[in-house]
mmCIF file as Biopython writes it, N, C-alpha, C and O atoms, coordinates in Angstrom:
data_model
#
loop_
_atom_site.group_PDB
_atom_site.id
_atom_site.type_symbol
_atom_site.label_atom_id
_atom_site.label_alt_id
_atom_site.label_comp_id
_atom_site.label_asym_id
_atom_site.label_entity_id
_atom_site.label_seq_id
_atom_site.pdbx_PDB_ins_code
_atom_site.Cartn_x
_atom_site.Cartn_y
_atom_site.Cartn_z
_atom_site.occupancy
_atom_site.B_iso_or_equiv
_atom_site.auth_seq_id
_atom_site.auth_asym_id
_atom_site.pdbx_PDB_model_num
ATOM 1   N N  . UNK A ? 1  ? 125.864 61.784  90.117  1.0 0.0 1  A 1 
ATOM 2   C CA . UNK A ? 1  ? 124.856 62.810  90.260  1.0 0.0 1  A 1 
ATOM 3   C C  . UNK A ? 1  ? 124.637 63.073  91.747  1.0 0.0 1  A 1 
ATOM 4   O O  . UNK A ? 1  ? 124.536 62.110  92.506  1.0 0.0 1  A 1 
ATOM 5   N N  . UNK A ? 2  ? 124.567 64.202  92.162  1.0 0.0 2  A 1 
ATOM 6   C CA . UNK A ? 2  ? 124.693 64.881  93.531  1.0 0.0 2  A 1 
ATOM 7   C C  . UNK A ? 2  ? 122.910 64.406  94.096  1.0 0.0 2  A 1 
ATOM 8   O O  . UNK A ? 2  ? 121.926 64.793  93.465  1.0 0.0 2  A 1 
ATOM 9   N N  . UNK A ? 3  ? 122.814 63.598  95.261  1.0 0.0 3  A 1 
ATOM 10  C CA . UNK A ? 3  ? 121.128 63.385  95.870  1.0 0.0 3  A 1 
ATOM 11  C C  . UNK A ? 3  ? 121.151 64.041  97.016  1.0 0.0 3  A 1 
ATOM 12  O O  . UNK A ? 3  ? 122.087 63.822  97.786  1.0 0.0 3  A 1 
ATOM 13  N N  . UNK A ? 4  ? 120.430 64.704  97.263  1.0 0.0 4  A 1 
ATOM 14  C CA . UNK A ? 4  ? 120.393 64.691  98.641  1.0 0.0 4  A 1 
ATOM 15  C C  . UNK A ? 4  ? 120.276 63.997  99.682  1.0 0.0 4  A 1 
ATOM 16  O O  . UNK A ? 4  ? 119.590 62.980  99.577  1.0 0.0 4  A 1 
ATOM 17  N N  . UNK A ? 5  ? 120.933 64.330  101.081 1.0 0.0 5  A 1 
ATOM 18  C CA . UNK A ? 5  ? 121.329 63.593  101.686 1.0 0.0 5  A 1 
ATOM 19  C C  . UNK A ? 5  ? 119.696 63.249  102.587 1.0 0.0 5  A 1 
ATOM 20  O O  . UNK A ? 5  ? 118.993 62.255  102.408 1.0 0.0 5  A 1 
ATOM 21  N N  . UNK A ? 6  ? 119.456 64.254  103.424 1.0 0.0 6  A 1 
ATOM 22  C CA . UNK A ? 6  ? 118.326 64.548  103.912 1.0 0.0 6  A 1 
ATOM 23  C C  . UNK A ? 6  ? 116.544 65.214  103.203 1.0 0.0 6  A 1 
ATOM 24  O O  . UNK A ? 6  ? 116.495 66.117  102.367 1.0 0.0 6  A 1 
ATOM 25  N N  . UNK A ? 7  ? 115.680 64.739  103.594 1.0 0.0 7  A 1 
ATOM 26  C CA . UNK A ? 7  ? 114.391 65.882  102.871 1.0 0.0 7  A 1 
ATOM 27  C C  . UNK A ? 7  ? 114.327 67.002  103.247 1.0 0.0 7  A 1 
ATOM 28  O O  . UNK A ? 7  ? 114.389 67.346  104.427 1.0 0.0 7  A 1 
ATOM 29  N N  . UNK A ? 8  ? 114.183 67.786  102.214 1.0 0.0 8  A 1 
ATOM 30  C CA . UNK A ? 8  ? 114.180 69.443  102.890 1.0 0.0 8  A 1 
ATOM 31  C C  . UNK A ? 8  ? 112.998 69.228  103.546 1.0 0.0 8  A 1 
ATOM 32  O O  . UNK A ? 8  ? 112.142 68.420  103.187 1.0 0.0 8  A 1 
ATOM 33  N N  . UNK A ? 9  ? 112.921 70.182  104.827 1.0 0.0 9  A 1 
ATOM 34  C CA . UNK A ? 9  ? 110.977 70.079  105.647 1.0 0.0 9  A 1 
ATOM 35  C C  . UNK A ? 9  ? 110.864 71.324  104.765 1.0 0.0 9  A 1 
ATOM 36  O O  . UNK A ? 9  ? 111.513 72.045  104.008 1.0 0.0 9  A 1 
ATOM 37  N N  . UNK A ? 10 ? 109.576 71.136  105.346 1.0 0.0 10 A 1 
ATOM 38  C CA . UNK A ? 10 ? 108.324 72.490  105.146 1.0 0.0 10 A 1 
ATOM 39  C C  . UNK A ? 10 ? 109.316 73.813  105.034 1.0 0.0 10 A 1 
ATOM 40  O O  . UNK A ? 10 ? 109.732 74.516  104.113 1.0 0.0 10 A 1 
ATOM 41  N N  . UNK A ? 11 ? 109.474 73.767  106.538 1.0 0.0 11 A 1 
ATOM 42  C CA . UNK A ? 11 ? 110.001 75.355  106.879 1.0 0.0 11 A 1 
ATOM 43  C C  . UNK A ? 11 ? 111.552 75.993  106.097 1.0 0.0 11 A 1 
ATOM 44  O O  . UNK A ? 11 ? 111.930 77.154  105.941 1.0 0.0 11 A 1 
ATOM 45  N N  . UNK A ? 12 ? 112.019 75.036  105.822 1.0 0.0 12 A 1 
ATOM 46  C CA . UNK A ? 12 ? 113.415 75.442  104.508 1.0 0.0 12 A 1 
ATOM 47  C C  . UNK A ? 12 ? 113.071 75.702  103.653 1.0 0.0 12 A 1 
ATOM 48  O O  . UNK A ? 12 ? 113.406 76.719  103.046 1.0 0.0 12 A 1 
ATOM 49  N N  . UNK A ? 13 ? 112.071 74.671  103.195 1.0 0.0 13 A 1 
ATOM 50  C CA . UNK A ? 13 ? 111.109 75.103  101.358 1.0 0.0 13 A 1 
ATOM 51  C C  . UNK A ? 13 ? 110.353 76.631  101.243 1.0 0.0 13 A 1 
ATOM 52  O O  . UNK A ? 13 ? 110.362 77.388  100.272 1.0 0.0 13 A 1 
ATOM 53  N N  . UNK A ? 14 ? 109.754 76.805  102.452 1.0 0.0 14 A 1 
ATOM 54  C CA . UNK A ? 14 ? 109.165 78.207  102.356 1.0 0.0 14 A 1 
ATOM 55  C C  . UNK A ? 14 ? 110.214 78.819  102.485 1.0 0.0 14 A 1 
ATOM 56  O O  . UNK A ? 14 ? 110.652 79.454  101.525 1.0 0.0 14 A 1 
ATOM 57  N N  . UNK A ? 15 ? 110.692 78.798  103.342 1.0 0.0 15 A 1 
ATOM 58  C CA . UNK A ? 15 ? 111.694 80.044  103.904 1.0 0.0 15 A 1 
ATOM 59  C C  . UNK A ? 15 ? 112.376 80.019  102.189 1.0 0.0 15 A 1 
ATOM 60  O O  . UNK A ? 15 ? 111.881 80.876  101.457 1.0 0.0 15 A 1 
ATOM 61  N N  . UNK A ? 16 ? 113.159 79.354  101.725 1.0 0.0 16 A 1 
ATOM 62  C CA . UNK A ? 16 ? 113.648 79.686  100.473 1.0 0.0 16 A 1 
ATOM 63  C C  . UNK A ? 16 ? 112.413 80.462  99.890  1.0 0.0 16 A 1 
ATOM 64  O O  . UNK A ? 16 ? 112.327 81.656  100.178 1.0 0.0 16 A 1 
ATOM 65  N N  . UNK A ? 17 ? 111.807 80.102  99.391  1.0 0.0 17 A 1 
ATOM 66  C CA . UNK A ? 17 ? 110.433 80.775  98.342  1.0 0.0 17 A 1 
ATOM 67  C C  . UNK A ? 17 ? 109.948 82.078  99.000  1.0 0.0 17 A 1 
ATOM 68  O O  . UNK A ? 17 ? 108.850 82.522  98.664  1.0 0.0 17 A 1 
ATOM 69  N N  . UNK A ? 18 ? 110.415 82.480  99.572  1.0 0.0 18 A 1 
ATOM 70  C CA . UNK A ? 18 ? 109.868 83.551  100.258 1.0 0.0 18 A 1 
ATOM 71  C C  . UNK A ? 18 ? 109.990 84.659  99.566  1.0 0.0 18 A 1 
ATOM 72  O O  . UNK A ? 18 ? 109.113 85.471  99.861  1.0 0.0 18 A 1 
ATOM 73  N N  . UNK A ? 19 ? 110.701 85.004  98.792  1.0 0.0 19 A 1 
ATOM 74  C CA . UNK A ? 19 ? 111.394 85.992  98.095  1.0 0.0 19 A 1 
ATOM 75  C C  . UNK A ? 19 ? 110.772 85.841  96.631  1.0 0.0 19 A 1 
ATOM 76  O O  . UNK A ? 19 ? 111.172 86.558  95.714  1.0 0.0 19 A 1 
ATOM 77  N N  . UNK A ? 20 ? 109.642 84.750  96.426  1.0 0.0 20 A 1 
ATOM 78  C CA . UNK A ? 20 ? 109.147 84.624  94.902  1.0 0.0 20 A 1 
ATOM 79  C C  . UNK A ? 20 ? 108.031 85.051  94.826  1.0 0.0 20 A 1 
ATOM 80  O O  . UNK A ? 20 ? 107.411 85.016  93.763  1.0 0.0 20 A 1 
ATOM 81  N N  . UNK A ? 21 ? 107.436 85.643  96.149  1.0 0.0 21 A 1 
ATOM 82  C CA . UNK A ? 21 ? 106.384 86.720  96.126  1.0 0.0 21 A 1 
ATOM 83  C C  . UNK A ? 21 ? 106.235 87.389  94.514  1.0 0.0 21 A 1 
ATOM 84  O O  . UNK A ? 21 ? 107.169 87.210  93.734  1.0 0.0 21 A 1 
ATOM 85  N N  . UNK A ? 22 ? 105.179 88.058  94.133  1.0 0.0 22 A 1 
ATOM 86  C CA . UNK A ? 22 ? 105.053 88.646  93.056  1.0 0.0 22 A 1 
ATOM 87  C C  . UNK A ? 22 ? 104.351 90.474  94.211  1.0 0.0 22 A 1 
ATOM 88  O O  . UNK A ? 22 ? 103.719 90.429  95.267  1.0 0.0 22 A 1 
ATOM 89  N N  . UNK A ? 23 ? 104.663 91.378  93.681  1.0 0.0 23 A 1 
ATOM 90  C CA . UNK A ? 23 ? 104.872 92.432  93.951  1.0 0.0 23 A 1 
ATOM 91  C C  . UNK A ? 23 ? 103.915 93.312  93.298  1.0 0.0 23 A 1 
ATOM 92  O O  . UNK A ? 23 ? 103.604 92.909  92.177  1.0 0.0 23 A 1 
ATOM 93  N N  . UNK A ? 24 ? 103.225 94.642  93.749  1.0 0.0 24 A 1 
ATOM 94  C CA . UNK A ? 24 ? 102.647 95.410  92.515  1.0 0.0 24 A 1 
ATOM 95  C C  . UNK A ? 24 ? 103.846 96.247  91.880  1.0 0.0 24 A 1 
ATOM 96  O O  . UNK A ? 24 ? 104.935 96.654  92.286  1.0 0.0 24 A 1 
ATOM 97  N N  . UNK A ? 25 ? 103.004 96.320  90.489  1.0 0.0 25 A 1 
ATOM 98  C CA . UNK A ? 25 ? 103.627 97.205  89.445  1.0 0.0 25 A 1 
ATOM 99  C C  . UNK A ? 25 ? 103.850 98.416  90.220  1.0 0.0 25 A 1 
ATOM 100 O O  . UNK A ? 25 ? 103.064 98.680  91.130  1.0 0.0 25 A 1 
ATOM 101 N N  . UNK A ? 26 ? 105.216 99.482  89.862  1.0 0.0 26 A 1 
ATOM 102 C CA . UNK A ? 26 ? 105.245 100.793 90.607  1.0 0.0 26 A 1 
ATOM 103 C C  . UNK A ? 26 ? 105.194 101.489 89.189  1.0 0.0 26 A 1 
ATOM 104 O O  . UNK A ? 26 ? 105.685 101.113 88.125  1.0 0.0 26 A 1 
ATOM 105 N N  . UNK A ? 27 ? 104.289 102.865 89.557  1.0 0.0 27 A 1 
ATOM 106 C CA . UNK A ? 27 ? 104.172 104.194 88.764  1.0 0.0 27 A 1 
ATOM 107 C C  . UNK A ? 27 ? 104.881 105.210 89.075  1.0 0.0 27 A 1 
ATOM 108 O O  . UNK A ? 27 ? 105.433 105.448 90.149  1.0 0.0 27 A 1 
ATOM 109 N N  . UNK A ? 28 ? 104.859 106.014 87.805  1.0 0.0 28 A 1 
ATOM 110 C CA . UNK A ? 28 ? 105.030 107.495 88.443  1.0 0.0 28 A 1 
ATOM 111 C C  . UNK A ? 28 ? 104.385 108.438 87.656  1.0 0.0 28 A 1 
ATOM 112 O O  . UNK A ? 28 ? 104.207 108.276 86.449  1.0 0.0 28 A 1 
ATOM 113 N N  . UNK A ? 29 ? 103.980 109.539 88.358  1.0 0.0 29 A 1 
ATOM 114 C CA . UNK A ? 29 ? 103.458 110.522 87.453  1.0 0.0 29 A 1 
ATOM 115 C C  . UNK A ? 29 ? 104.080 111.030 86.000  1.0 0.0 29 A 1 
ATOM 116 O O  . UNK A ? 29 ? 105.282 110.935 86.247  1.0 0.0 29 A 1 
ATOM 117 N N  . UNK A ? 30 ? 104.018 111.360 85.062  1.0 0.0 30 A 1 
ATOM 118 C CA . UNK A ? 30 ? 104.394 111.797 83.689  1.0 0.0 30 A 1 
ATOM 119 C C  . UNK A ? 30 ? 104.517 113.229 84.545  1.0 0.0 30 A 1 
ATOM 120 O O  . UNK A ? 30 ? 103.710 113.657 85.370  1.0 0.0 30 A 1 
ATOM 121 N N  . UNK A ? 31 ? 106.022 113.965 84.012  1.0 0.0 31 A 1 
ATOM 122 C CA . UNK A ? 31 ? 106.212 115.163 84.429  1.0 0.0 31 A 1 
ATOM 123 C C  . UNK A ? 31 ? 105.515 116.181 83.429  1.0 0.0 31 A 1 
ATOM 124 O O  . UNK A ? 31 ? 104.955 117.209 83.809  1.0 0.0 31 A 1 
ATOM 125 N N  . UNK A ? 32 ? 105.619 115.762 82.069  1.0 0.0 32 A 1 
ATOM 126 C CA . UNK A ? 32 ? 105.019 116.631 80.872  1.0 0.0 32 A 1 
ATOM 127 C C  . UNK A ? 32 ? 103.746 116.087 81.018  1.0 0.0 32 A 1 
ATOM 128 O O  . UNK A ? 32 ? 103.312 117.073 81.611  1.0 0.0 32 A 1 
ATOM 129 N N  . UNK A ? 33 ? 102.662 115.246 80.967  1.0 0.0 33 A 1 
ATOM 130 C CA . UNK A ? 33 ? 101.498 114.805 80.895  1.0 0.0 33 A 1 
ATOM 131 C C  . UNK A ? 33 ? 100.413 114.770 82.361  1.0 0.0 33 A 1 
ATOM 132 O O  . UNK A ? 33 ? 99.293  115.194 82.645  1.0 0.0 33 A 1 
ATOM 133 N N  . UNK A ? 34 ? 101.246 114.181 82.878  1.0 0.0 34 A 1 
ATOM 134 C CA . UNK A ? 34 ? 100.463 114.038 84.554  1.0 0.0 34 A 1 
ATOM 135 C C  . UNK A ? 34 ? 100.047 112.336 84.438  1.0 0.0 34 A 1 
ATOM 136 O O  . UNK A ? 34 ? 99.597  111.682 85.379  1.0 0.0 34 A 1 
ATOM 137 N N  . UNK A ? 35 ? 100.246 111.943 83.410  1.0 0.0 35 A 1 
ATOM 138 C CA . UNK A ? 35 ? 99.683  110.535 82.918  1.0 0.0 35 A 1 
ATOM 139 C C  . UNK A ? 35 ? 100.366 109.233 83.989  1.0 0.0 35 A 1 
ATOM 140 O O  . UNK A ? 35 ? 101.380 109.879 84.256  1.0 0.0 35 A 1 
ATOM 141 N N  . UNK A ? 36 ? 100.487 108.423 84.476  1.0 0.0 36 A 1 
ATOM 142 C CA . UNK A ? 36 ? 100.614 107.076 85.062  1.0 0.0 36 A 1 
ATOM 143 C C  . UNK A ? 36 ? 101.319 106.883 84.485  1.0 0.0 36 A 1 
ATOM 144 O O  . UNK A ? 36 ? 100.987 107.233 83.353  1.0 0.0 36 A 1 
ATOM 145 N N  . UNK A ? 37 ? 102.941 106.188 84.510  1.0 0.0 37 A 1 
ATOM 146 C CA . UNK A ? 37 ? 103.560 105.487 83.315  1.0 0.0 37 A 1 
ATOM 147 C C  . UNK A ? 37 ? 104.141 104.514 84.385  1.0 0.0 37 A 1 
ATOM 148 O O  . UNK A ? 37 ? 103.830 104.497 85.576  1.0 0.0 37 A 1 
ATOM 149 N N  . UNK A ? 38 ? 105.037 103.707 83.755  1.0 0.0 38 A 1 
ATOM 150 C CA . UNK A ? 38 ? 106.248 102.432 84.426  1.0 0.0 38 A 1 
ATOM 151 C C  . UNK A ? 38 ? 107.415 103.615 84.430  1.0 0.0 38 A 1 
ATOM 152 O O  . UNK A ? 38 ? 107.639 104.490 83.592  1.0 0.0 38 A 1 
ATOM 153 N N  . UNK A ? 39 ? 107.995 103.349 85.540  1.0 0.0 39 A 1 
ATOM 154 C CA . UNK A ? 39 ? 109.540 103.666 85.405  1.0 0.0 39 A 1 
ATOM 155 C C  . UNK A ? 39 ? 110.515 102.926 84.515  1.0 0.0 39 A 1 
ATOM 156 O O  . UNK A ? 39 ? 110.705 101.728 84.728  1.0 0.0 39 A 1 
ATOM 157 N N  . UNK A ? 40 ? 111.300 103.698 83.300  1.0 0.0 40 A 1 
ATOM 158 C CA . UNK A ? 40 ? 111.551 103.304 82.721  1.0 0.0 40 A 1 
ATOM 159 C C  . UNK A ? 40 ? 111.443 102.618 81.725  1.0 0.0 40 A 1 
ATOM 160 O O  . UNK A ? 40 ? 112.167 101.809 81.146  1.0 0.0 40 A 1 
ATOM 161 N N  . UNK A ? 41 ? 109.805 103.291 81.479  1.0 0.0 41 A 1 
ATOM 162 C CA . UNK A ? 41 ? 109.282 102.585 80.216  1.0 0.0 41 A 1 
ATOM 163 C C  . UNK A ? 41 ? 108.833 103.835 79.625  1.0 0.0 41 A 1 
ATOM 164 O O  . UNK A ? 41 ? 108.633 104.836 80.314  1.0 0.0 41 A 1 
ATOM 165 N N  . UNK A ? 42 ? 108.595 103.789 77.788  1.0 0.0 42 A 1 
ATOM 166 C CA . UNK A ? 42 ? 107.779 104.711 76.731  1.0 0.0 42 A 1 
ATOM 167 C C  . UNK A ? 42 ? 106.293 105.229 77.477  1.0 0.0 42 A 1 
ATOM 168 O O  . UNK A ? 42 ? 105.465 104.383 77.813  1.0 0.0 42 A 1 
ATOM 169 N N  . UNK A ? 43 ? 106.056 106.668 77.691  1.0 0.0 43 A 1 
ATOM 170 C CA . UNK A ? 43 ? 104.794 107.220 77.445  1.0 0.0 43 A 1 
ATOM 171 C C  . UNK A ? 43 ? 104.141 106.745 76.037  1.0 0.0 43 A 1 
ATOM 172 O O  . UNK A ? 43 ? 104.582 107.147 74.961  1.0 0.0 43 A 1 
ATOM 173 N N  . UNK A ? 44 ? 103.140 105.926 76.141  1.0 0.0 44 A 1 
ATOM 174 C CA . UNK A ? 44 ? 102.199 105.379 75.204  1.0 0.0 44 A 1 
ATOM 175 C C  . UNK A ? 44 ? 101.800 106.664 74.552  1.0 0.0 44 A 1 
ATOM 176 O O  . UNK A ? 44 ? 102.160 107.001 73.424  1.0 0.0 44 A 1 
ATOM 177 N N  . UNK A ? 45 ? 101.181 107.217 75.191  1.0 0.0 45 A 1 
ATOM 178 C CA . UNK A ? 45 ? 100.230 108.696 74.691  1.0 0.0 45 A 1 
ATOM 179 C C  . UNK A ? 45 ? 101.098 109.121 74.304  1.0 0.0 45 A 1 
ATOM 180 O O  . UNK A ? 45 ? 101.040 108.605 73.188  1.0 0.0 45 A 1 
ATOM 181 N N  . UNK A ? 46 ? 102.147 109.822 74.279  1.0 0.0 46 A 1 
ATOM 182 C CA . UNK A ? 46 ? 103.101 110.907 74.142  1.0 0.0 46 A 1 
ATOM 183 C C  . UNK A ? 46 ? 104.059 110.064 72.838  1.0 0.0 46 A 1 
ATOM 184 O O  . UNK A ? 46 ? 104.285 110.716 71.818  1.0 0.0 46 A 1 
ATOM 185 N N  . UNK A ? 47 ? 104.387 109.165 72.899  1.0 0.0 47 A 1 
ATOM 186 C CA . UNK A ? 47 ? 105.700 108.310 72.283  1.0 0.0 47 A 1 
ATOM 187 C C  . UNK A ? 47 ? 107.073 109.171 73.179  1.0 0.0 47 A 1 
ATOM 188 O O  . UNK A ? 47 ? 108.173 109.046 72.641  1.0 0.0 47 A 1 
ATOM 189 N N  . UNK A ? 48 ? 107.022 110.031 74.519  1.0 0.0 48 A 1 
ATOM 190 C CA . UNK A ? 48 ? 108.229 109.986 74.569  1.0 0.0 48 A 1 
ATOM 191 C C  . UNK A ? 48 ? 109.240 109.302 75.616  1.0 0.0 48 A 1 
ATOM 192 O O  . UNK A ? 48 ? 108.689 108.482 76.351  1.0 0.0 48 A 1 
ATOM 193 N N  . UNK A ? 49 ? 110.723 109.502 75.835  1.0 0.0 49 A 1 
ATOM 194 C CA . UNK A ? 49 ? 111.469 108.635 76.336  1.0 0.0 49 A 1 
ATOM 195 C C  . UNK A ? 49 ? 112.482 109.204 76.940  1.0 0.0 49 A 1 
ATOM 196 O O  . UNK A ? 49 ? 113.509 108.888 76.340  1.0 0.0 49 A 1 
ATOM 197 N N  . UNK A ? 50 ? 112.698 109.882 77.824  1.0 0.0 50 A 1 
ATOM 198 C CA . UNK A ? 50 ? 113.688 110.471 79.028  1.0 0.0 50 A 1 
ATOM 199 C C  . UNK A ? 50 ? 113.997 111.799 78.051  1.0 0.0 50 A 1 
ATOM 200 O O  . UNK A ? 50 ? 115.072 112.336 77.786  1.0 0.0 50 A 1 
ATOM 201 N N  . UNK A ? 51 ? 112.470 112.157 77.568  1.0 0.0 51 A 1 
ATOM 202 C CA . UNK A ? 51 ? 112.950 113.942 77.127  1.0 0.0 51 A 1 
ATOM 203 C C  . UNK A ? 51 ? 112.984 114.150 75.837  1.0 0.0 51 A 1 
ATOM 204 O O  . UNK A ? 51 ? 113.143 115.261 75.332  1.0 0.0 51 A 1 
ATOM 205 N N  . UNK A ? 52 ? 112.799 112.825 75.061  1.0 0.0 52 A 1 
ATOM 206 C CA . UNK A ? 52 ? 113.152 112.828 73.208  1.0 0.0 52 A 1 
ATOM 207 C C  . UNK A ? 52 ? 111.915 112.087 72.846  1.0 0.0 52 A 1 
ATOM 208 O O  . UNK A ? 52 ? 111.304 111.442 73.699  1.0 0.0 52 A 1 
ATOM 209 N N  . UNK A ? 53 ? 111.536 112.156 71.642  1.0 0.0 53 A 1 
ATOM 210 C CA . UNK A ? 53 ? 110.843 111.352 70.944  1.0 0.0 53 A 1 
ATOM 211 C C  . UNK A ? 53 ? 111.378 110.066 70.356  1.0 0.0 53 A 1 
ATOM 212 O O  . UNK A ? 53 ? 112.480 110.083 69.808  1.0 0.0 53 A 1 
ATOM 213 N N  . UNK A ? 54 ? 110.424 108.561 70.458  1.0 0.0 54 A 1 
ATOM 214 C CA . UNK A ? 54 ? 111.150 107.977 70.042  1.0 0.0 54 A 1 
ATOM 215 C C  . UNK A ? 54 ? 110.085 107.119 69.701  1.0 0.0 54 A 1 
ATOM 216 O O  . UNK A ? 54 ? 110.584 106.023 69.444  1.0 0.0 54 A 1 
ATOM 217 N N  . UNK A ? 55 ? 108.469 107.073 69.533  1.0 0.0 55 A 1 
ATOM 218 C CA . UNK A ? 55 ? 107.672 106.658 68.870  1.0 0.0 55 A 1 
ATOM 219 C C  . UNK A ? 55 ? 107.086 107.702 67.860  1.0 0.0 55 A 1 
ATOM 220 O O  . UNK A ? 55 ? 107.281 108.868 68.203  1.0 0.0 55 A 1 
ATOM 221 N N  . UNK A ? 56 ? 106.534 107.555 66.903  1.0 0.0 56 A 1 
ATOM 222 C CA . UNK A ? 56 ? 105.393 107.993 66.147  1.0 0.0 56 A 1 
ATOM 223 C C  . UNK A ? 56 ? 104.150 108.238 66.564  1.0 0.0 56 A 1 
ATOM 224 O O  . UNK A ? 56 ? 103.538 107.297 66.059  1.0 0.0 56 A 1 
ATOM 225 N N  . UNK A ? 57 ? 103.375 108.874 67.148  1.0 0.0 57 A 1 
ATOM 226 C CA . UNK A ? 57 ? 102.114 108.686 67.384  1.0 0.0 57 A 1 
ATOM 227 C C  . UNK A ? 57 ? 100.655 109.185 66.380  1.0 0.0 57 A 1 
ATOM 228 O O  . UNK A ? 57 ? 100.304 110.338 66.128  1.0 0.0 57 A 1 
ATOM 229 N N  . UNK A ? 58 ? 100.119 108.125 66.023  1.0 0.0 58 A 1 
ATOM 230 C CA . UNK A ? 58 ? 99.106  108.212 64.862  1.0 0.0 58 A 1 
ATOM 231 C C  . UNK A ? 58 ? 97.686  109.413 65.345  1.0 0.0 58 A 1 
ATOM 232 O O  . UNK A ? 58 ? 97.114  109.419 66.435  1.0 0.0 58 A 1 
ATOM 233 N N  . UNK A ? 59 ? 97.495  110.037 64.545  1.0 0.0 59 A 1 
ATOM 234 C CA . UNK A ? 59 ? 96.516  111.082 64.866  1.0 0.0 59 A 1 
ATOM 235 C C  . UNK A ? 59 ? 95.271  110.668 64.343  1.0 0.0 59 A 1 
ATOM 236 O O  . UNK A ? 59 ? 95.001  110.387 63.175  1.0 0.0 59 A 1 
ATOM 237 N N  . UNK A ? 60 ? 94.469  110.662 65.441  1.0 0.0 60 A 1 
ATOM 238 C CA . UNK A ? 60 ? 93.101  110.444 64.801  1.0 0.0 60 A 1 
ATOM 239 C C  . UNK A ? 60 ? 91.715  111.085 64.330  1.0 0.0 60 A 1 
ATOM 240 O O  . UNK A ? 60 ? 90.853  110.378 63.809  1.0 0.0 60 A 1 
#
């Protein structure tokens, strides 16, 4: 089994982890709605999906 030879310090351990930041979510406007959505995700409100329908949406 492979040990290491030396202890990693401080400044290797961060410096690796540096990149495990967590990030905000990005939006974009709904071109048909004006609504907030994810890139690359379903309009909730709408059910639609790059121009087609592809949920049901229940009427209330």
């Amino acid at each position: 089994m492979a040990v290491p030879k030396r202890k990693t310090s401080p400044s290797r351990r961060n410096m690796r982890r540096s990149h495990h930041a967590l990030e905000a979510n990005s939006f974009v406007e709904d071109k048909d709605t004006g609504e907030m959505r994810r890139p690359h995700h379903i309009d909730l409100k709408t059910g639609m999906y790059r121009g087609r329908q592809v949920l049901n949406i229940k009427e209330d």
